[in-house]
C-alpha positions in Angstrom: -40.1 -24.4 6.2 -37.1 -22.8 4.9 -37.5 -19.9 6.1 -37.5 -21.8 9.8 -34.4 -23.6 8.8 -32.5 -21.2 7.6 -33.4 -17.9 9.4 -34.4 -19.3 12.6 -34.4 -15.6 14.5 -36.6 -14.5 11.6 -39.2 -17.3 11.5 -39.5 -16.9 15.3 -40.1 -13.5 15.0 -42.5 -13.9 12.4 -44.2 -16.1 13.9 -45.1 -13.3 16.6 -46.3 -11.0 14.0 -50.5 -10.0 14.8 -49.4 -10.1 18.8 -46.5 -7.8 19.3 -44.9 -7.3 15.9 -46.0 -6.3 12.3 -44.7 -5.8 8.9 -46.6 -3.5 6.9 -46.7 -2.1 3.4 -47.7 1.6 2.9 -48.0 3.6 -0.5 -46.1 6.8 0.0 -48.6 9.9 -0.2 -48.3 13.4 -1.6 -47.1 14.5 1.5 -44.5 16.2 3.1 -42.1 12.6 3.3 -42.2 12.5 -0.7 -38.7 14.0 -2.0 -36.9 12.9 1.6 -34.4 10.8 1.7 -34.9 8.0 4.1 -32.7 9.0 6.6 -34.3 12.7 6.6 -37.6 10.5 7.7 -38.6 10.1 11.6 -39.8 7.2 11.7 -41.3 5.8 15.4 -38.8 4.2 17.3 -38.9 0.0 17.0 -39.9 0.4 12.9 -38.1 0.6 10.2 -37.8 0.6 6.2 -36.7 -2.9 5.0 -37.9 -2.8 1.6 -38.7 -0.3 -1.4 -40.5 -1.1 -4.0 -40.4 1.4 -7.4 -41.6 1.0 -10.9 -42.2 -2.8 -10.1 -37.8 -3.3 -8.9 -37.4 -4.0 -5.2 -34.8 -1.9 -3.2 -33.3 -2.4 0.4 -33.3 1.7 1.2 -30.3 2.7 3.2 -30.6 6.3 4.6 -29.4 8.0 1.1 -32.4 6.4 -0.8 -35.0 9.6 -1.7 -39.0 8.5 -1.3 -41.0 9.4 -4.2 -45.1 9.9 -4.3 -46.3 6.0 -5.0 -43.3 4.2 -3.5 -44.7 1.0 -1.9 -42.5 0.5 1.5 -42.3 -2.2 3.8 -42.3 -1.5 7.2 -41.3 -3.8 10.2 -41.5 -3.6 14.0 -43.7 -3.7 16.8 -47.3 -3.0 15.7 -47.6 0.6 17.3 -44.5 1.6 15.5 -45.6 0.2 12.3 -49.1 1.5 12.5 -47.9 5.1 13.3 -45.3 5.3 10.3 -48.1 4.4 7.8 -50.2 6.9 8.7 -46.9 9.8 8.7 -46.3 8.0 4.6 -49.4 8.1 3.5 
């Protein structure tokens, strides 16, 4: 309810998440991504990297911030976009 209240834009949006839109949270494989920064990352067009989680801290990433093997990040945006950048992390 609060979330409705107070980030109306938000709420509506989540509220369209399954349909059109998804958030997602992918663990960052051995792959070529780890040791990137963010920025260096191509991620889809309409996704992108809200949240980092590392060592059990939460980080907003800006495009400076390095992904490391076992990074848990949230992804949001429409469910194509979001489904292809798990599968590039992983």
């Amino acid at each position: 309810m609060d979330d409705m209240i107070l980030r109306p834009s938000l709420f509506e949006w989540l509220s369209e998440v399954g349909e059109e839109n998804d958030i997602s949270e992918v663990v960052v494989g051995a792959n070529e991504t780890a040791g990137s920064t963010l920025g260096d990352v191509t991620l889809p067009n309409d996704c992108t990297a809200v949240l980092v989680r590392r060592d059990g801290e939460y980080k907003v990433p800006g495009p400076d911030t390095v992904i490391r093997e076992g990074d848990r990040i949230t992804l949001l945006g429409t469910t194509d976009a979001v489904e292809a950048a798990v599968e590039s992390l992983r």
